[in-house]
BAFI-3210 file (N, C-alpha, C; in Angstrom, 3 decimals, decimal comma, padded with zeros to 6 digits):
// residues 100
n [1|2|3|4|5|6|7|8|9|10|11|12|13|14|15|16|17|18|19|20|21|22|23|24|25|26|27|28|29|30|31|32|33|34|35|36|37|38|39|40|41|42|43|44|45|46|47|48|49|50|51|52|53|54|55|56|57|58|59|60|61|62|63|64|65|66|67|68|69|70|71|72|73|74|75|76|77|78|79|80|81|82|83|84|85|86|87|88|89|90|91|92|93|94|95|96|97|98|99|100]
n.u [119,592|118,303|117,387|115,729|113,531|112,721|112,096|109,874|108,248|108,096|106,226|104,311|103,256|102,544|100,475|098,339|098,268|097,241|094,880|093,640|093,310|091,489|089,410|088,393|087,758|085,587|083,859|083,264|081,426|078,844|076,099|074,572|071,093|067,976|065,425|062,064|060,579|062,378|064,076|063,549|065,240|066,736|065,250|065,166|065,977|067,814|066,386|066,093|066,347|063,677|063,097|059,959|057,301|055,653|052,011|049,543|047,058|043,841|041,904|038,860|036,763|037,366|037,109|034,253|033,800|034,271|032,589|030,036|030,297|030,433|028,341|026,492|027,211|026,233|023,924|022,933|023,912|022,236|019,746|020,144|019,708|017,362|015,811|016,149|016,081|012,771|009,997|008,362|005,377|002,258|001,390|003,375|005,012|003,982|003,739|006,260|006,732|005,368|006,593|009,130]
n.v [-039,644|-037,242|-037,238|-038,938|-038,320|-036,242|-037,380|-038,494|-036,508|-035,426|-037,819|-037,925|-034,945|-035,591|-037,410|-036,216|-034,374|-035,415|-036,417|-034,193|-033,317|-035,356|-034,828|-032,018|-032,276|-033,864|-032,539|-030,881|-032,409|-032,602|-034,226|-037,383|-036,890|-039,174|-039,610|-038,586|-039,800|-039,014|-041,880|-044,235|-043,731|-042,013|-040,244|-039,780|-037,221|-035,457|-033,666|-030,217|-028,263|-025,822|-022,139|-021,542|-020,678|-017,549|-017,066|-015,305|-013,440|-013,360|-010,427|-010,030|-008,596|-009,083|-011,988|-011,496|-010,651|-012,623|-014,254|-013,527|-013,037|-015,046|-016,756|-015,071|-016,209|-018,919|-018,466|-017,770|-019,961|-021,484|-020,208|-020,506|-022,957|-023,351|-022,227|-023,253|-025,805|-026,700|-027,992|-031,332|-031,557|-032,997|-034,883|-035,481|-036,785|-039,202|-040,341|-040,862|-042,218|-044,648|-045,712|-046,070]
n.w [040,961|040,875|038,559|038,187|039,591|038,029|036,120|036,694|036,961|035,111|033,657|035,204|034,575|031,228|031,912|032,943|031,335|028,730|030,208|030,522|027,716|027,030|028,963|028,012|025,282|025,295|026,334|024,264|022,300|020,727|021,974|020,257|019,377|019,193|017,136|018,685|021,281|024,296|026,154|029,336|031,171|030,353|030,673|033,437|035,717|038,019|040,872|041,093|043,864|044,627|045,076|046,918|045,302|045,970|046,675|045,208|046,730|046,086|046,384|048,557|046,915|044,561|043,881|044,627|042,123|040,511|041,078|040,467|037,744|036,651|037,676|035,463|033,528|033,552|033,733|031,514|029,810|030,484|029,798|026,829|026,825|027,336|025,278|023,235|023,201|022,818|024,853|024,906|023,562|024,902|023,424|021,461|023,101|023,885|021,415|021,091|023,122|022,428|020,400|021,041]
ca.u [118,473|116,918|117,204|114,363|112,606|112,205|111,544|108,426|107,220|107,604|105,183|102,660|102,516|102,131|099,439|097,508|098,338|095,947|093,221|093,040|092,713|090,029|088,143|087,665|087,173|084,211|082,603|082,881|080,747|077,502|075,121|073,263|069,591|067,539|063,757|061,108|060,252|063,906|063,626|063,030|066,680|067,407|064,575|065,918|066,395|067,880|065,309|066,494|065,491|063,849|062,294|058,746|056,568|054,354|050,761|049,273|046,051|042,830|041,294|036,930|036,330|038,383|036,468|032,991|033,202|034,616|031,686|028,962|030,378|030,010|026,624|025,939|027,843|025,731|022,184|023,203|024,407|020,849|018,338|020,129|019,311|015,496|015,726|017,197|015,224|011,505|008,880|007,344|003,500|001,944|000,795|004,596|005,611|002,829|004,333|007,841|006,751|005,129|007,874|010,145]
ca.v [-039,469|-036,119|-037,303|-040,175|-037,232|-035,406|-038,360|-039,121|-035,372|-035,442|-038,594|-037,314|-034,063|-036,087|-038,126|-034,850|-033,370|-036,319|-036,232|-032,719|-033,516|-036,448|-034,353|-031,155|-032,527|-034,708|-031,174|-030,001|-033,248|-032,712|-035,857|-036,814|-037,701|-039,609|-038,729|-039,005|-039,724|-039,842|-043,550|-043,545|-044,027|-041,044|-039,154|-039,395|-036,050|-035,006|-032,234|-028,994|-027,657|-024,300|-021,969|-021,841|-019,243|-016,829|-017,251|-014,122|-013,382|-012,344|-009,668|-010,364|-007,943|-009,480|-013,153|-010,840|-010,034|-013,448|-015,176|-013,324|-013,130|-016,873|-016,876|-014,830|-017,246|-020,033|-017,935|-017,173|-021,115|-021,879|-019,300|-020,994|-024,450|-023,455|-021,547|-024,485|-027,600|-027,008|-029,333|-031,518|-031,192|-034,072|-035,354|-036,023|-037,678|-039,804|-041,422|-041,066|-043,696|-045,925|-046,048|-047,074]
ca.w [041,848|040,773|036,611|038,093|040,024|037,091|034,626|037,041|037,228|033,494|033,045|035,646|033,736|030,551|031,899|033,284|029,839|028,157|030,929|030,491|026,505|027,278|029,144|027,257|024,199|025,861|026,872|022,958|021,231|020,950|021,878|019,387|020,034|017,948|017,041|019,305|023,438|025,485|026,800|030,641|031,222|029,846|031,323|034,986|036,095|039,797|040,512|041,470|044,710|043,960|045,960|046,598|044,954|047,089|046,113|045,057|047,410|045,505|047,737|048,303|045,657|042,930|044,234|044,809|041,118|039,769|041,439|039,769|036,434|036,950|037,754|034,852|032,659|033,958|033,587|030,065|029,127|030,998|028,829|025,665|027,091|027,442|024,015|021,651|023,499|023,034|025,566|024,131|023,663|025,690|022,359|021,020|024,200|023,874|020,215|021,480|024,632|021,638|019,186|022,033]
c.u [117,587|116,847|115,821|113,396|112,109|111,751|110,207|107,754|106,992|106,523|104,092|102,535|101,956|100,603|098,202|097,146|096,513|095,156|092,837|092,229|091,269|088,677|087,421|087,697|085,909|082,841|082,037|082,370|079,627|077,003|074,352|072,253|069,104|065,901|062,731|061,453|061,812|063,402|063,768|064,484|067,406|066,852|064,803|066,410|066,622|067,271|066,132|065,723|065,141|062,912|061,153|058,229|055,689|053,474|050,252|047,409|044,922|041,813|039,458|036,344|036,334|037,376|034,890|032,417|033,268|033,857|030,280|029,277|030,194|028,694|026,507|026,218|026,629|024,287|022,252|023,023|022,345|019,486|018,879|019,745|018,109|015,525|015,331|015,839|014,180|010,886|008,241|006,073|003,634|001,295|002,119|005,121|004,736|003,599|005,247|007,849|006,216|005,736|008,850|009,793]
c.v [-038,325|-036,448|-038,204|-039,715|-037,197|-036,135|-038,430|-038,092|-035,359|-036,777|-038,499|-036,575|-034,664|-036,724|-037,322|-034,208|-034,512|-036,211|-035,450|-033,107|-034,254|-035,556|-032,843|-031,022|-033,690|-033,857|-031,122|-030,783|-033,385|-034,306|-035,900|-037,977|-038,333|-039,127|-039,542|-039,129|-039,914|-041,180|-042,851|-043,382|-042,540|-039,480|-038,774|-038,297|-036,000|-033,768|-031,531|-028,752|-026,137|-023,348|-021,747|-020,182|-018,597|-016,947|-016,214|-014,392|-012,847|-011,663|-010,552|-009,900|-008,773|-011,236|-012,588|-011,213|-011,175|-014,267|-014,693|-012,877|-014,601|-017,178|-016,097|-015,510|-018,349|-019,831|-018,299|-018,659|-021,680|-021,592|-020,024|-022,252|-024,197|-022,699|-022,804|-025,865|-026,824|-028,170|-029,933|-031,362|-033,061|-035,509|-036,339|-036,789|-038,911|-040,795|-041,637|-042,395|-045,150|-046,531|-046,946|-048,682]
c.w [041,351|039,221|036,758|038,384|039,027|036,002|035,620|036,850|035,763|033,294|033,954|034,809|032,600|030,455|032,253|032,089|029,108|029,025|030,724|029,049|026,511|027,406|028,473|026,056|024,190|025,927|025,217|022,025|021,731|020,996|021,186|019,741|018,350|018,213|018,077|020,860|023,764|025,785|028,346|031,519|031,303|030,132|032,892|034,919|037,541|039,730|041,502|042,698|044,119|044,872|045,868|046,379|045,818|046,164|046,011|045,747|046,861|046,291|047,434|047,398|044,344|043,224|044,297|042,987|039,568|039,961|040,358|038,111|036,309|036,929|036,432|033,222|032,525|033,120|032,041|029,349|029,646|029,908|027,245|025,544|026,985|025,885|022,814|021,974|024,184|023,837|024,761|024,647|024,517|024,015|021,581|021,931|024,440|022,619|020,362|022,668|023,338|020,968|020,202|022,510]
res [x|x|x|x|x|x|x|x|x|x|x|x|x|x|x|x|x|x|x|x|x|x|x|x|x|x|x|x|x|x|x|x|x|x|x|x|x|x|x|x|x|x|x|x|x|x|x|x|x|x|x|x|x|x|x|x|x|x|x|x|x|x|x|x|x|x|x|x|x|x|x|x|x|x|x|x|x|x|x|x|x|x|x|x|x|x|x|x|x|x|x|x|x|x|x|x|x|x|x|x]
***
């Protein structure tokens, strides 16, 4: 009676012994990828919850001073637009309507 005990505890441990083996020599083989996009299969991810970021508040100043550097962005892109593209004379707009 206890020689059958102990023959069974001996072939659980055995069989524990190999799962153990299975599984941490499963951990220690790298996967190997091949070149290029994951397939979509393989791109399934379970997303992480994570927590949410505080939004950093830009006082009126910091928005005061980001508005009119803006505008002077604009002026600037504007005075090179009237710079570069001359009017035409009424004379050139005149052969430009005939040609067409």
């Amino acid at each position: 009676m206890t020689k059958s005990i102990l023959f069974e505890i001996d072939a659980q441990i055995a069989l524990l012994r190999q799962a153990k083996e299975l599984l941490s020599s499963a951990r220690t083989t790298a996967i190997k990828r091949k070149p290029g996009r994951p397939s979509k299969a393989a791109a399934v991810v379970v997303p992480v919850a994570q927590k949410a970021k505080k939004r950093k508040k830009m006082s009126a100043e910091g928005r005061e001073r980001v508005r009119l550097a803006q505008i002077k962005r604009w002026a600037a892109v504007r005075q090179a637009a009237k710079t570069t593209a001359a009017p035409l004379s009424k004379s050139k707009k005149k052969s430009a309507k005939a040609a067409a």
